[in-house]
N, C-alpha and C positions, 0 to 999 in steps of 0.2 A: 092914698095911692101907693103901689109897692115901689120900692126902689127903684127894680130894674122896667118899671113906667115912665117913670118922668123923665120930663124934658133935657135931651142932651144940655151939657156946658158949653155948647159950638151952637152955633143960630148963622144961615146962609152956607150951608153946607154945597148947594150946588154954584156958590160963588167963588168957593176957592180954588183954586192954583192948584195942581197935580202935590206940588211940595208942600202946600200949606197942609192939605188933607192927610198925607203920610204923616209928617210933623205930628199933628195934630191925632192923630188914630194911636201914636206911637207913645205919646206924652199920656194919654190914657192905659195904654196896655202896660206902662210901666206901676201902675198903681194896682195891678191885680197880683201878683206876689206879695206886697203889704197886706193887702185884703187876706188873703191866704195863709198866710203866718200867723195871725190873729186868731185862726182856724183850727193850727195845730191841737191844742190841748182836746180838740173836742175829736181830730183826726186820730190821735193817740189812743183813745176808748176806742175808737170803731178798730182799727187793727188789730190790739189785743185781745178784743174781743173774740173776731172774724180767726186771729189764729190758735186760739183756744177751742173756738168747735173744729176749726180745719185738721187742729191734730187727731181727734175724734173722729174724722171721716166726713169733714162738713162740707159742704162749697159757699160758693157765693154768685147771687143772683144780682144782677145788674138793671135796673127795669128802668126805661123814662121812653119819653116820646118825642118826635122830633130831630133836634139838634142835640140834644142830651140823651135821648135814647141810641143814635149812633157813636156818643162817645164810648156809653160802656159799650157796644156791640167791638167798638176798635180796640177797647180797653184788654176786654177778654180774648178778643180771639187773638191779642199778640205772647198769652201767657204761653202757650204751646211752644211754639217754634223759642220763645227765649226761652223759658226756665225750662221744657223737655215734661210740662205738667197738663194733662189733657183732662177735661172734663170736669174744671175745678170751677174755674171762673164763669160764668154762661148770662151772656147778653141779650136780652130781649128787651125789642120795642114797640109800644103800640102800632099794630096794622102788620107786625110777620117783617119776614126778611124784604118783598116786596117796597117796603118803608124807608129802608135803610139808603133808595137812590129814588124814591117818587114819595111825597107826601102819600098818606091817607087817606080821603075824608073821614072826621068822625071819628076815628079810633083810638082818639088819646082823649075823649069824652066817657067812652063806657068806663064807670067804675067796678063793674066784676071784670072783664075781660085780662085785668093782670094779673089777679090770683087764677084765675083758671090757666092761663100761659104757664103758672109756676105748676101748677097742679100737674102739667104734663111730665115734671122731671119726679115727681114722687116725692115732695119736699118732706125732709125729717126735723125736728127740733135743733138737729145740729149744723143748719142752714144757715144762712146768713143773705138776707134782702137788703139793696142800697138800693133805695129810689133816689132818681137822678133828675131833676126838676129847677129848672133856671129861676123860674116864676113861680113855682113851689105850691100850685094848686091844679096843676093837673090829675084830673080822674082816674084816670087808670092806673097815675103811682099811687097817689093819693088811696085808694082802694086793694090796690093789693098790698101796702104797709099794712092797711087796719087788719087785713086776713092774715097777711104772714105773722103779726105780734098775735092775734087772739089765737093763734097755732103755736106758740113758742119758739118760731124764729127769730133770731137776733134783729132787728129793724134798725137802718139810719139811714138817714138821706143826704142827698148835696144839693143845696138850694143858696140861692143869693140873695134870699129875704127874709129878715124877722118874721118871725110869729106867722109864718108861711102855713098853711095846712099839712104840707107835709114835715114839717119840722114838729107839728102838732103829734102825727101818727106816728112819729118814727121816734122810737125809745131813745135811740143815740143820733141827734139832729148836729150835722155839718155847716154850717151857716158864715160863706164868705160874703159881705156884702162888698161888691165893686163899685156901687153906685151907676146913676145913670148912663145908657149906652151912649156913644160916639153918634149912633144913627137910634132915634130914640125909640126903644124897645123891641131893637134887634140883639136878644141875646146869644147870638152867636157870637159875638163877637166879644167882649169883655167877661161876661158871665161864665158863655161857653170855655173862655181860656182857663178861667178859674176851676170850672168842673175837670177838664182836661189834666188840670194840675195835680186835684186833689187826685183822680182816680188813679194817675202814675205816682205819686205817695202812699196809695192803700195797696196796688197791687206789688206794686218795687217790694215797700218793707217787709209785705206779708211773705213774700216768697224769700227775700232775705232770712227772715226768722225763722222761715221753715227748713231754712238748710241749703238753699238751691243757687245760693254766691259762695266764693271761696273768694277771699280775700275781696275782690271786687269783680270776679271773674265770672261769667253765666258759664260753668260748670257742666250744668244740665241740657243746653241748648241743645234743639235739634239741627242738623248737616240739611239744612234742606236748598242751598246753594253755594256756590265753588266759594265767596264770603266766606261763609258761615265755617266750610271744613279749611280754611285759609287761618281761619283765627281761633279756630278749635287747634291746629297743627302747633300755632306759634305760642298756645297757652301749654301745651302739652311740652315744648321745649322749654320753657322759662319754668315751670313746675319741676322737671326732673334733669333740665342739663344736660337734654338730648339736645346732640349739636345736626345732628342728620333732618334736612328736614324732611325726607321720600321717609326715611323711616317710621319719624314721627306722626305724621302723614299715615302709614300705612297703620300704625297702632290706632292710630282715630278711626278709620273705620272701618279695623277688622272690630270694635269694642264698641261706636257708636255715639259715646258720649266722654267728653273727656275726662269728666269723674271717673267714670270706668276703665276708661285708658291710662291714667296715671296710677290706681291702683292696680292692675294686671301688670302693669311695667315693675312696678316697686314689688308685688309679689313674689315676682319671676328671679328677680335681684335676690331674694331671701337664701 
């Protein structure tokens, strides 16, 4: 039976106290960071790798179904608005965006249906596929791994079970095992957190290494609320010693981004 099958470590779950059930759900989430760290070495391949074609012009395709197909759909679409990088990361889930707030039926069954989804962005060699799979045999990642490797895309997956099918298909296999759920074989919950984990470690470091932090800074962010150019202002005065903040302010977005703004300032200075 795979891991994230068997039977919770809790028996009478609808007998507990409000408190015992938090306790208890909480005493479990803290053992999925250990599960995950365990991880690293095999997380490490998959990011050098993924940033090795991204310098090349690569992206990276995020495919699962489910509860794991809308992590990478949240994974990707948060690369924009932080790093200011559009069109790199791209989320797809069995059953379309439709999915993403209503189940499917059936859609995370067809095993062509994932390479054909990838097929619509024009995939190249310098691609890069993560199937994202809790229970680590569903079809439709499971199948578009086997087409994206026979195509020479980079393949790994995030799965939470040994010897999983898709840790089979995917050249560079992620494998945190959390052990059994709180509510037995609901992986959203323990599983899910772990997948969550990993993909803000793949997408963080990759874009780190691509250039797009400065010190610890999102540099590249897009202004897309009064936030965003609040803290783009006050990165732009600790960077250059502008003590103005309207001015500061006003250099962010006449230039858009505060990489840019802090180079045209120190230009200008010349």
């Amino acid at each position: 039976m795979r891991t994230t099958e068997q039977l919770s470590h809790y028996s009478h779950l609808d007998e507990m106290s409000t408190e015992e059930l938090l306790q208890a759900i909480n005493t479990e989430d803290r053992t999925v960071p250990l599960a995950v760290g365990k991880a690293i070495p095999q997380i490490e391949t998959v990011v050098d790798g993924i940033v090795e074609r991204m310098r090349r012009g690569g992206r990276v395709f995020y495919i699962g179904a489910g509860t794991s197909g809308r992590l990478g759909v949240v994974d990707a679409s948060e690369i924009p608005p932080t790093y200011g990088v559009r069109d790199k990361f791209i989320g797809l889930i069995a059953g379309g965006d439709t999915a993403i707030r209503s189940a499917v039926e059936g859609a995370e069954d067809d095993t062509e249906q994932g390479w054909k989804d990838i097929l619509a962005y024009n995939p190249t060699a310098e691609d890069s596929v993560v199937g994202i799979a809790a229970s680590g045999g569903t079809p439709y990642v499971v199948g578009a791994l086997n087409e994206a490797r026979a195509n020479g895309l980079l393949t790994a997956c995030v799965t939470c079970n040994e010897d999983a099918p898709v840790a089979q298909a995917a050249e560079f296999p992620i494998v945190a095992v959390v052990g059994p759920e709180f509510v037995t074989g609901s992986t959203r919950m323990k599983a899910g957190t772990a997948q969550k984990l990993i993909l803000n470690m793949i997408s963080t470091s990759v874009m780190v290494l691509l250039g797009h932090v400065k010190g610890s800074r999102m540099v590249d962010m897009e202004l897309t609320n009064k936030k965003l150019v609040d803290r783009g202002t006050r990165m732009i005065m600790e960077a250059t010693g502008i003590e103005d903040y309207e001015y500061a302010k006003a250099l962010l977005l006449q230039h858009g981004h505060v990489r840019q703004a802090v180079d045209a300032y120190y230009s200008n200075k010349k």
